[in-house]
C-alpha positions in Angstrom: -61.0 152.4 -35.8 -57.3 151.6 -36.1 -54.4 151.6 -33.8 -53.2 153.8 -35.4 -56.2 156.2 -35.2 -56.6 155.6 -31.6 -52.9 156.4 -30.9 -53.4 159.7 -32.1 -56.9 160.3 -30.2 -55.1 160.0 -27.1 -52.6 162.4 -27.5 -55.4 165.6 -28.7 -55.9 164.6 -32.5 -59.2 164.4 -33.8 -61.0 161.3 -34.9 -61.1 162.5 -38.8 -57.4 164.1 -38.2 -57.9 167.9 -38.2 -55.8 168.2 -35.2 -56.6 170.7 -32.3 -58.8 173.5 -32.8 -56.9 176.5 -34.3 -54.4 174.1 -35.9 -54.0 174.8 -39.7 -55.9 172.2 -42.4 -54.1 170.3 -44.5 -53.8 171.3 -48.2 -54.9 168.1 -50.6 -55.4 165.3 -49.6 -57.6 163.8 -46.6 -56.8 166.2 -43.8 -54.4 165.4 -41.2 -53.9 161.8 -42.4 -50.5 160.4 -42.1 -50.5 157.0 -44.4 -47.1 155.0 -45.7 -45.8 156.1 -48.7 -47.6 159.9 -48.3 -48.3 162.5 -46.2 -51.7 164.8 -46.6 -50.3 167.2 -43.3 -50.1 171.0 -44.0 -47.7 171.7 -41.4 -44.5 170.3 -40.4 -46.7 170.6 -36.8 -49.0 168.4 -38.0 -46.3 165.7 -39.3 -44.2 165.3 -36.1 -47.9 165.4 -33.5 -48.7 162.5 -35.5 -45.6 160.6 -35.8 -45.5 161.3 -31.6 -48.7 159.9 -31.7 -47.8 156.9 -32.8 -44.6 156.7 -31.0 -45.8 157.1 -28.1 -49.0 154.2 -28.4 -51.8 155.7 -26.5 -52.9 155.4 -22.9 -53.1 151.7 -23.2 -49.2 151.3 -25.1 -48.1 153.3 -21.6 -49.0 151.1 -19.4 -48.1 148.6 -21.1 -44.8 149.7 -21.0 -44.7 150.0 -17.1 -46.6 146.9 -15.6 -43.7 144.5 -16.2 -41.1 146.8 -14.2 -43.3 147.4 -11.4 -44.1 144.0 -11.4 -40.4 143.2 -10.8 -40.2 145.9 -8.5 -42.8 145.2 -6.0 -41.9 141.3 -6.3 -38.3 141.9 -5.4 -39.2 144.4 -2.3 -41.4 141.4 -1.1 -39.8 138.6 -1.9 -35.6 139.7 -2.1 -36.3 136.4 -4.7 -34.4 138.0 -8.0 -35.5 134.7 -10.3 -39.3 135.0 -9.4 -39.3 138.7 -9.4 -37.6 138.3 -13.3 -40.5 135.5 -14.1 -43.1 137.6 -12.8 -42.4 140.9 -14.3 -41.8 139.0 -18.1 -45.0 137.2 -17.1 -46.5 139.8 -16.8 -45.2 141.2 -20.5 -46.3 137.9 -22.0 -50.0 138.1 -20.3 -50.4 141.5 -22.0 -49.0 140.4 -25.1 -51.8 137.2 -25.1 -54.4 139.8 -24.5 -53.4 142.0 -27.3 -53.2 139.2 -29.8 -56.8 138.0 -28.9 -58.1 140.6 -29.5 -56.0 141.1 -32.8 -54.4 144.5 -31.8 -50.6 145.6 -32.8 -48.2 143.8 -30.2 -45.8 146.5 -31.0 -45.4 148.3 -27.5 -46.1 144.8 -25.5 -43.1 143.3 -27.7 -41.1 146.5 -26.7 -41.9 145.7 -22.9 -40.9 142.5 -23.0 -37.6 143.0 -25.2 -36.8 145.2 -22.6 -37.4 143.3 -19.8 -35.7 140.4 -21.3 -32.9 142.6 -21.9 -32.6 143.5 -17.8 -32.9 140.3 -16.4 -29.9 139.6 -18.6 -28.3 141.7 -16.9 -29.4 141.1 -13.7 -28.9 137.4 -13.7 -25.4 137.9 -14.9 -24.1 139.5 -12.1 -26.9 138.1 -9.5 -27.8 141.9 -8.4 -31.3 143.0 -8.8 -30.6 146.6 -9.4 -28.8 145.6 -12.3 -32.0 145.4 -14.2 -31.8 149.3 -14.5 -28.4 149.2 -16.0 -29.2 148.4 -19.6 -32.0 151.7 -19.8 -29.2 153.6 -18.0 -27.2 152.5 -20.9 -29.4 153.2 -23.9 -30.8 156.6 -22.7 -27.1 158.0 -22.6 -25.8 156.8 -25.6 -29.9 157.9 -27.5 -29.2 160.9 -25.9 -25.3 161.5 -27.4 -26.7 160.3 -30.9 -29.9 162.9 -30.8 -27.0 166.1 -29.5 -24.6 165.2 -32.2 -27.1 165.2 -35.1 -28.3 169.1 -33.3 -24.6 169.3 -33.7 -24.2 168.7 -37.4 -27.1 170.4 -38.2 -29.2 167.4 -39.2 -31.6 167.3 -36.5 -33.2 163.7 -35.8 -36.8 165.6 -35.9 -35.7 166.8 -40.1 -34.9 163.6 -40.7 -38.4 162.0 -38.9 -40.1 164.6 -41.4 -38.0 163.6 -44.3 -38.8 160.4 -44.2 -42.4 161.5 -43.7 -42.2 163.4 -46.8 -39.8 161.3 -48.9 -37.5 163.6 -49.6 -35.2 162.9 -47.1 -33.1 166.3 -47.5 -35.5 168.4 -49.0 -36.5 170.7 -45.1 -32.7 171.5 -45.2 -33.0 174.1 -47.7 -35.0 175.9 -45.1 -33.0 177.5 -42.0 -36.7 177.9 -40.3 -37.3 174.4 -40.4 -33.7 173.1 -39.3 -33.6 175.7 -36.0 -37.7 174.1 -35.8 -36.1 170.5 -35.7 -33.1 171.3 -33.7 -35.5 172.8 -30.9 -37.7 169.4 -31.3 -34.7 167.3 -30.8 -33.4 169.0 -27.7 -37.2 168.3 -25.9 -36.0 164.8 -27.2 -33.0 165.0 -25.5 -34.1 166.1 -22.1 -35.8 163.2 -20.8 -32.9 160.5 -21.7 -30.3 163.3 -19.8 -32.9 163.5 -16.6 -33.3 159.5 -16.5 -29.6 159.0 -16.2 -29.2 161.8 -14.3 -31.5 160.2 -11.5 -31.3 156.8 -12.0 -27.3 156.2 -12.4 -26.7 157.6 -9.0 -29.6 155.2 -7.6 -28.0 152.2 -9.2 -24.3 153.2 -8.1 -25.6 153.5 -4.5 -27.3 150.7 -4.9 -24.6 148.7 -6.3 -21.6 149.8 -4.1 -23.8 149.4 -0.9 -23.9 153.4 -0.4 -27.0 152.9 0.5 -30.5 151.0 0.3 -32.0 153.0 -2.7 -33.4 149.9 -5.1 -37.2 150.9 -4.1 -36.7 154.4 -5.2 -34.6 153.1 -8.3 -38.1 151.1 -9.3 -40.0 154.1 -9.1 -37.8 156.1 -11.2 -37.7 153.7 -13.6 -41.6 154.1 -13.9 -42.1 157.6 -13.1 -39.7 158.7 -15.6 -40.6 156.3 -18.4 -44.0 157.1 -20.3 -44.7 160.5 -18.2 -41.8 161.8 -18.9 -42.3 161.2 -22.2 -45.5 162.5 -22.2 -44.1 165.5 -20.2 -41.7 166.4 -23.6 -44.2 165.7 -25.8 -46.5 168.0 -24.1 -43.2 171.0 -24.4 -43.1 169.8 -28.1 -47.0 170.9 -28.4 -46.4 174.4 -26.7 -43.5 174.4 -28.6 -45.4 174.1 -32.0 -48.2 175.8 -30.9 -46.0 179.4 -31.0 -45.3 179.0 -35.0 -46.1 177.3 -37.7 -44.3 175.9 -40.9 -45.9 175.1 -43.6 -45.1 172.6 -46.3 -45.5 172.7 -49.4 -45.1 169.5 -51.9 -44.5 167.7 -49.0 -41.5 170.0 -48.2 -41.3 172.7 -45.4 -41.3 176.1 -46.3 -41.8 179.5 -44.7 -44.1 179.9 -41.8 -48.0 180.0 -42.5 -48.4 183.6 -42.0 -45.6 184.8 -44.0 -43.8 185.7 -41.0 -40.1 184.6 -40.3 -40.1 182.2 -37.7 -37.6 183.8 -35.0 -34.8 182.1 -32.8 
């Protein structure tokens, strides 16, 4: 079984792709497949669980994602050492890179981990404060989270244009009001966890930095806590979310709801 395939076990999808019991099947096409350069879905639904799916990488791409910065973490707190807590926590990154390339797995998510890493002991080293290693996800979760509000704003929703390119048309789901409120809604759960990391973590790092007070152990944790399972937390609003309607597509283009109802606001 693929990556692929096993990203989207984790998160509730079948093995053969049906999707959760009750969920619509797909019309044509092998059912519930998402594969470059076509999509086999029935449901708008069943296009963005998938596309999650792989976003998110599975149990295994979420730890992956927090071992290096609790590595740091824990190493700074023991040995106030901000050079070997750095080597450590990319360490770290690189071990579970090695692992994933022996046994011939996408490095993807590892790759990500240590980009990111690599990224805040930039940072860090820079200035020679430790809690500057948060400042760069501070950073890129306020300025993802202005991007994702302004394209709610002018009514293109980043979910749309995930399921236009999905579906190759990359406009087409405009022409139906159902499916641009159904995007906007997706891209505010988006929204949310970028707006609650910076939220918590900014005042961390500003106590932290001004010497308000000694709040580096708590600014770790948040980093962690609010990484993957907060993620995981949206998705999970995105399911219930999808769960209370569903719109169809059609020639790879959304159309009305399933049931012929009008999906409400």
């Amino acid at each position: 079984m693929t990556e692929q395939h096993r990203a989207v076990d984790d998160t509730g999808q079948d093995r053969d792709g049906e999707g959760p019991p009750g969920a619509p099947k797909a019309s044509g096409g092998s059912e519930g497949a998402v594969s470059e350069g076509a999509v086999s879905e029935g449901t708008v639904e069943a296009v963005v669980r998938a596309q999650l799916s792989k976003a998110l990488g599975g149990k295994r791409g979420m730890v992956e994602a927090a071992v290096p910065t609790l590595t740091f973490t824990v190493a700074y707190l023991a040995s106030q050492e901000l050079k070997l807590a750095l080597g450590l926590g990319i360490g770290a990154a690189l071990v579970l890179g090695a692992v994933r390339l022996a046994q011939r797995s996408s490095v993807q998510f590892v790759f990500n981990s240590v980009f990111g890493i690599a990224i805040a002991a930039v940072f860090a080293l820079r200035s020679g404060d430790a809690e500057d290693f948060a400042l760069p996800g501070i950073i890129y979760n306020a300025v993802y989270a202005a991007v994702l509000m302004l394209t709610i704003v002018i009514r293109w929703p980043a979910v749309g244009l995930l399921i236009g390119a999905v579906t190759g048309d990359p406009t087409g789901w405009r022409a139906n009001a159902a499916v641009v409120r159904l995007s906007s809604r997706l891209t505010w759960l988006l929204v949310l966890p970028c707006v609650v990391r910076v939220a918590v973590q900014l005042p961390l790092w500003a106590a932290e930095k001004y010497e308000v007070a000694n709040t580096f152990a708590f600014l770790g944790i948040a980093k962690v806590a609010m990484g993957w399972p907060l993620q995981v937390a949206a998705l999970a609003a995105m399911v219930w979310l999808l769960a209370r309607g569903r719109t169809p597509m059609e020639d790879g283009m959304g159309l009305g709801p399933a049931d012929g109802r009008t999906t409400r606001d």
